[in-house]
C-alpha positions as CSV (number, residue, x, y, z in Angstrom):
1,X,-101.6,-52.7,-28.3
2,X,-98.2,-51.0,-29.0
3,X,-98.4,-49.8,-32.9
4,X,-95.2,-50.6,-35.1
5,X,-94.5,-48.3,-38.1
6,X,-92.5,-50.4,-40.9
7,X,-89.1,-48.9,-41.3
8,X,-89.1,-47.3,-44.7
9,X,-92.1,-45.0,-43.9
10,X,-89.8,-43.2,-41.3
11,X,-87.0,-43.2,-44.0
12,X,-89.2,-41.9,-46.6
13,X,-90.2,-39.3,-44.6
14,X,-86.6,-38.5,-42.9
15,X,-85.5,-37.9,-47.0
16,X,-88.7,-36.0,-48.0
17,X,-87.1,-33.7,-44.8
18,X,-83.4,-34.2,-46.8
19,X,-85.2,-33.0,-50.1
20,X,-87.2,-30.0,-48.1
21,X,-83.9,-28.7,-46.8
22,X,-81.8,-28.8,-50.0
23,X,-84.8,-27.1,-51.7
24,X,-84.3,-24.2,-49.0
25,X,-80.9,-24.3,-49.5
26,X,-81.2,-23.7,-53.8
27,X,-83.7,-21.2,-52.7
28,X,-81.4,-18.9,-50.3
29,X,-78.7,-19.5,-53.0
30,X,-80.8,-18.3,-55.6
31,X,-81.8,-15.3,-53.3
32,X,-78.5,-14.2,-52.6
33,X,-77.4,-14.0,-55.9
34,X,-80.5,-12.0,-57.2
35,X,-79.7,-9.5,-54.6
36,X,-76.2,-9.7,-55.6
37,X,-76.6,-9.4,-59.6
38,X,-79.3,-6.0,-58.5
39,X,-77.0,-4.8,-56.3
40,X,-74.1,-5.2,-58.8
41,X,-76.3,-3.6,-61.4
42,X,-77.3,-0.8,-59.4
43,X,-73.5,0.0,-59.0
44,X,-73.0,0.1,-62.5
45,X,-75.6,2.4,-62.7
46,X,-74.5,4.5,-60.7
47,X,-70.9,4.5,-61.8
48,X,-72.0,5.4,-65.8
49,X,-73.9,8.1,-64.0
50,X,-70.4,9.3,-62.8
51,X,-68.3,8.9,-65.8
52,X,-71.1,11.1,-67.6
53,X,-71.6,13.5,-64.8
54,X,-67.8,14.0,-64.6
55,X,-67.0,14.1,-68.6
56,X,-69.6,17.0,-68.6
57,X,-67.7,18.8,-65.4
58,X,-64.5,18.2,-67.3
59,X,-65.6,19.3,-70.6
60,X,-67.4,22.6,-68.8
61,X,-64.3,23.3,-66.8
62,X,-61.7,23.0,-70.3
63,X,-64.2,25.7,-72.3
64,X,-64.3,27.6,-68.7
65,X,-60.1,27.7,-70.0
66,X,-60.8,28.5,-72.7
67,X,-62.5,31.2,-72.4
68,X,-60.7,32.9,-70.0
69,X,-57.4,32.2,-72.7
70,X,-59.6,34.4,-74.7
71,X,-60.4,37.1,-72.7
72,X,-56.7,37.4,-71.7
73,X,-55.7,37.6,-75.3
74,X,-58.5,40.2,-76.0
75,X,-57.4,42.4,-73.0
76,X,-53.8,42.0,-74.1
77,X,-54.7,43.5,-77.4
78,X,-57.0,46.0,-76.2
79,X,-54.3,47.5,-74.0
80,X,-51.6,47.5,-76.8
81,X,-54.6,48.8,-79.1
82,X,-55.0,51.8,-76.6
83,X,-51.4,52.2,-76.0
84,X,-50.8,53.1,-79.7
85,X,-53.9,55.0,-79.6
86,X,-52.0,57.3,-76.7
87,X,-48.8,57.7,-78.8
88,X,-50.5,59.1,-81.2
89,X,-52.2,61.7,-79.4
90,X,-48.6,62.3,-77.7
91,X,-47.1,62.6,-80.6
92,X,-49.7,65.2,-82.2
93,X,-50.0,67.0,-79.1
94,X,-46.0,67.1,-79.1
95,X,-45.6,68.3,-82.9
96,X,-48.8,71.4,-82.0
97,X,-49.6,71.8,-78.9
98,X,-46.4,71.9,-77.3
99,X,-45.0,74.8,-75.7
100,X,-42.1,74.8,-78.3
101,X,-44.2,74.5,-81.2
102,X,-46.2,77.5,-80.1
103,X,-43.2,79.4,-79.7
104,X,-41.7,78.4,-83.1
105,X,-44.8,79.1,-85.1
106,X,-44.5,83.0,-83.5
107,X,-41.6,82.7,-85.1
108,X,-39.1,82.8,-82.1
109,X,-35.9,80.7,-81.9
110,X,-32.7,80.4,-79.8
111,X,-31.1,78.2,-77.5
112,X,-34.0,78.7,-75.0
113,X,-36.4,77.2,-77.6
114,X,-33.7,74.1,-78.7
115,X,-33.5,73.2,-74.8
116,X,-37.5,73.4,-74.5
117,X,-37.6,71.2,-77.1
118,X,-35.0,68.3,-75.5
119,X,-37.3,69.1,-72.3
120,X,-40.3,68.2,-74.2
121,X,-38.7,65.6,-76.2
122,X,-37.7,63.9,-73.3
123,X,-40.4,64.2,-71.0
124,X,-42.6,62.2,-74.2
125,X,-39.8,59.8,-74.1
126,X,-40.6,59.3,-70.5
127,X,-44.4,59.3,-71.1
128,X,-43.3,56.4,-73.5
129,X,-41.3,54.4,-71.7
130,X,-44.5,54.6,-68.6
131,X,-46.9,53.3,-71.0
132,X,-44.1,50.6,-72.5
133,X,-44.1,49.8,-68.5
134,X,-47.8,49.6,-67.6
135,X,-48.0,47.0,-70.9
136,X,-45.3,44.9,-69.3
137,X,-47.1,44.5,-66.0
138,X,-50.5,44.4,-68.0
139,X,-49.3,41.3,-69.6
140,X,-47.7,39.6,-66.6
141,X,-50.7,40.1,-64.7
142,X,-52.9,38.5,-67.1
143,X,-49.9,36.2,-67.6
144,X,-50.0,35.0,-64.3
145,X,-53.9,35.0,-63.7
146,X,-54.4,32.7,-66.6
147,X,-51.6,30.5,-65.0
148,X,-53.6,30.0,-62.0
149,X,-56.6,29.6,-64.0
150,X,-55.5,26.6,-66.1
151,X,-53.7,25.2,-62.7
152,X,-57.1,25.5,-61.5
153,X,-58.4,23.9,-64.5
154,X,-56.4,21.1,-64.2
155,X,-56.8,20.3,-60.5
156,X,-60.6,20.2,-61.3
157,X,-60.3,17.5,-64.4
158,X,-58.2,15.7,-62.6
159,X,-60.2,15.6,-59.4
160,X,-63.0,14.7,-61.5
161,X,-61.1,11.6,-63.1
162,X,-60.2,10.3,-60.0
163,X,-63.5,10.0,-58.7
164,X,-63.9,7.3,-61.9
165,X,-60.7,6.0,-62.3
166,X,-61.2,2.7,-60.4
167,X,-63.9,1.0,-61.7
168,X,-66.4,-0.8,-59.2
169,X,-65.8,-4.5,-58.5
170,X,-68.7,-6.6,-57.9
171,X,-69.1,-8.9,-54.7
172,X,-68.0,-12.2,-53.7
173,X,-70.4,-15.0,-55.2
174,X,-72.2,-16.2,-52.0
175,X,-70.9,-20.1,-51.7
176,X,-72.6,-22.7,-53.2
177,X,-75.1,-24.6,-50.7
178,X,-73.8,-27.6,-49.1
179,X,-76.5,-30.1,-50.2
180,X,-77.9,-33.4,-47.7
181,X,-77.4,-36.6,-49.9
182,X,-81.0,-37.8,-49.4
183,X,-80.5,-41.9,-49.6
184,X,-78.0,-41.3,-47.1
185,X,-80.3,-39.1,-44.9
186,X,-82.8,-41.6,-45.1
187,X,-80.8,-45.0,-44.6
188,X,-79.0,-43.5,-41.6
189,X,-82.1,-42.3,-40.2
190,X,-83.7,-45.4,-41.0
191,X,-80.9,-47.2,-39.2
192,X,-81.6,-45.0,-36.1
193,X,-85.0,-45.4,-35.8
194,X,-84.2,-49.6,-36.6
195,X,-81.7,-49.1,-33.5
196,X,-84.5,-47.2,-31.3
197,X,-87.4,-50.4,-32.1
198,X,-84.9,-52.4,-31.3
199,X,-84.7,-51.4,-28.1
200,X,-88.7,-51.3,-27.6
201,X,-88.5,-54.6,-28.4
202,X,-86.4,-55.7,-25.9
203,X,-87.9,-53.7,-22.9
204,X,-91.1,-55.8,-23.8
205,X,-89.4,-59.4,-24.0
């Protein structure tokens, strides 16, 4: 004997299968955006890292400056320091030691002791003017390497801000699931399967 099922039992289960796949559906949804917000998070982790990482290179490279602005300033004064330091011992060597001082403490004079004396006089005046020199390029050098060293300086710092400077931006919300209405599932269904009896029907009148 052919068996017939009433209707609503294939309707109820026809929206039990509605109900099944809009479960799966909030589940995938609810997945997604987990990943998303630990993904997201993970980014922001990272990034902090980053800013802190790249404060500390910054902050390293600026005492880096620092110190070298020190050192130039020392050298500069240690060279001006032993500059004076050689005038003096010019200048002592020039009043006793020279050839013209000798000669006057023997008690000789004369025009060939005055024009030893302007040779002497002006060869210190050269020595002078050498060590005036050498202090002049001394200080441009340093000049110019602690130029380079704070264009240096700066390139760093600022390559290290621009590795931060755009902060991260998190990902596109996944969309929200398209959900099956289940009394509509389940009445068309049920309409179908009406449709389809039906048509047993018939073949057996």
């Amino acid at each position: 004997d052919l068996i017939i099922y009433p209707l609503w039992s294939f309707a109820v289960c026809l929206g039990a299968q509605a109900r099944a796949q809009n479960e799966a559906a909030r589940r995938q949804y609810k997945y997604q955006n987990e990943q998303r917000e630990r993904k997201w998070m993970q980014t922001l982790s990272i990034y902090d890292s980053k800013i802190i990482q790249s404060e500390i290179n910054s902050q390293n490279a600026l005492m880096a400056l620092r110190g070298a602005e020190t050192d130039a300033q020392l050298q500069r004064q240690q060279a001006r320091d032993d500059a004076q330091v050689k005038y003096q011992e010019m200048y002592v060597e020039l009043l006793n030691k020279s050839d013209t001082a000798k000669l006057i403490a023997s008690g000789r004079t004369g025009r060939s002791i005055k024009k030893l004396q302007v040779n002497e006089l002006a060869k210190y005046g050269r020595n002078v003017s050498e060590i005036g020199r050498q202090l002049v390029n001394n200080d441009y050098k340093i000049a110019k390497d602690l130029q380079k060293a704070r264009a240096q300086a700066k390139g760093y710092v600022d390559a290290q801000y621009a590795e931060v400077a755009f902060q991260p931006i998190p990902d596109v919300e996944p969309p929200q699931p398209v959900m099956q209405s289940v009394g509509a599932a389940a009445f068309m269904d049920a309409l179908s399967i009406g449709s389809s009896i039906a048509g047993i029907y018939g073949a057996f009148k």
